[in-house]
C-alpha positions in Angstrom: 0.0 0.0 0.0 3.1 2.0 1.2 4.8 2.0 -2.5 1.1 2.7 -4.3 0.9 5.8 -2.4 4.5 6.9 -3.2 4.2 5.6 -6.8 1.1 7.9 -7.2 2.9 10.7 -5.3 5.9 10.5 -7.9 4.0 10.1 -10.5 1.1 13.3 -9.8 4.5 15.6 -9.6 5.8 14.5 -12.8 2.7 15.1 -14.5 2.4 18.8 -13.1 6.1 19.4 -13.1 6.2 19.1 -17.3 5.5 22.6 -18.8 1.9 22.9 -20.1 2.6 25.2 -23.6 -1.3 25.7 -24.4 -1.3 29.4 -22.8 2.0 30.4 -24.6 0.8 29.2 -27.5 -2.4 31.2 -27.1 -0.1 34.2 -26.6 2.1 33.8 -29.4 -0.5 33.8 -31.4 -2.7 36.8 -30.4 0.1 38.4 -30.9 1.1 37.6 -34.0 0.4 41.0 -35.8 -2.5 40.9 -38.1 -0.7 41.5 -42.3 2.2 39.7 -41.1 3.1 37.6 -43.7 3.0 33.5 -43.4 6.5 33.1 -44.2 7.5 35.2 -41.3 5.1 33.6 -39.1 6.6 29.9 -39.8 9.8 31.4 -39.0 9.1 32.6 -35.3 6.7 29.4 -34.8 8.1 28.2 -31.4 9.4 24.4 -31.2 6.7 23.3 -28.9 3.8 23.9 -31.5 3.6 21.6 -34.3 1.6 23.0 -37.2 0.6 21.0 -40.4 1.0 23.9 -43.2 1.3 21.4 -45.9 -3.0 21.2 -45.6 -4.5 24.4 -45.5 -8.2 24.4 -45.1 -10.1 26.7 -47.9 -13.3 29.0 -47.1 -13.9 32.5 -48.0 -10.8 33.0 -49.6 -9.0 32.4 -46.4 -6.5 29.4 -45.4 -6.6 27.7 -41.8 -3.7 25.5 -41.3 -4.5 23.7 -38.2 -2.4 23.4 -35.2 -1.5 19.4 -35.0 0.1 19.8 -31.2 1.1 22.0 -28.1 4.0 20.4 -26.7 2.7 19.3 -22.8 -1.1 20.1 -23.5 -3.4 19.6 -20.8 -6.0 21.7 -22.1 -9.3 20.0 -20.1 -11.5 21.2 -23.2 -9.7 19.7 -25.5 -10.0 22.5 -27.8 -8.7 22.7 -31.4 -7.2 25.9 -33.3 -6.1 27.1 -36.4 -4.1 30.2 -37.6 -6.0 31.9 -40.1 -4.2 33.8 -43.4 -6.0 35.5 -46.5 -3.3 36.2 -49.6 -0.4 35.2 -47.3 -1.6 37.2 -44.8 -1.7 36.2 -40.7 -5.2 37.5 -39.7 -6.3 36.2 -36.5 -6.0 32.6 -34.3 -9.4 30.4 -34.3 -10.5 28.1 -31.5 -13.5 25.7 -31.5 -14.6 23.1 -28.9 
């Protein structure tokens, strides 16, 4: 009983103690300045986002290219995102449930 308690113990701090990216992420993004173009963009994307540019999603003239991963991610909502671009152009993060 003794080493299940320490186990779960060890175990509940090295789940806490790995960095949770999903608010940096957020940050980096809203503050990715609206016109800024997509090359510059993948440029500055940090290494702990992984996003899948090589399938852009098409509507309204605008591509989403959707984030695949946030490094550490343990966002309880489970919610998805997308940068958003129209000609090349960063123009806002989205975020749906």
């Amino acid at each position: 009983m003794k080493i299940k308690y320490i186990t779960l113990i060890i175990l509940t701090i090295t789940f806490y103690s790995c960095k949770n990216y999903h608010n940096d992420f957020i940050n980096w993004a809203d503050n990715i300045e609206k016109g800024t173009d997509i090359n510059l963009v993948k440029k500055n994307q940090p290494s702990y986002i992984e996003i899948d540019w090589s399938k852009p999603d098409t509507f309204n003239g605008c591509h989403s290219y959707y984030v695949k991963n946030i490094k550490g991610n343990r966002d309880i909502l489970h919610m998805s995102y997308e940068l958003v671009f129209k000609d090349n152009k960063y123009q806002y993060r989205d975020s749906n449930k």
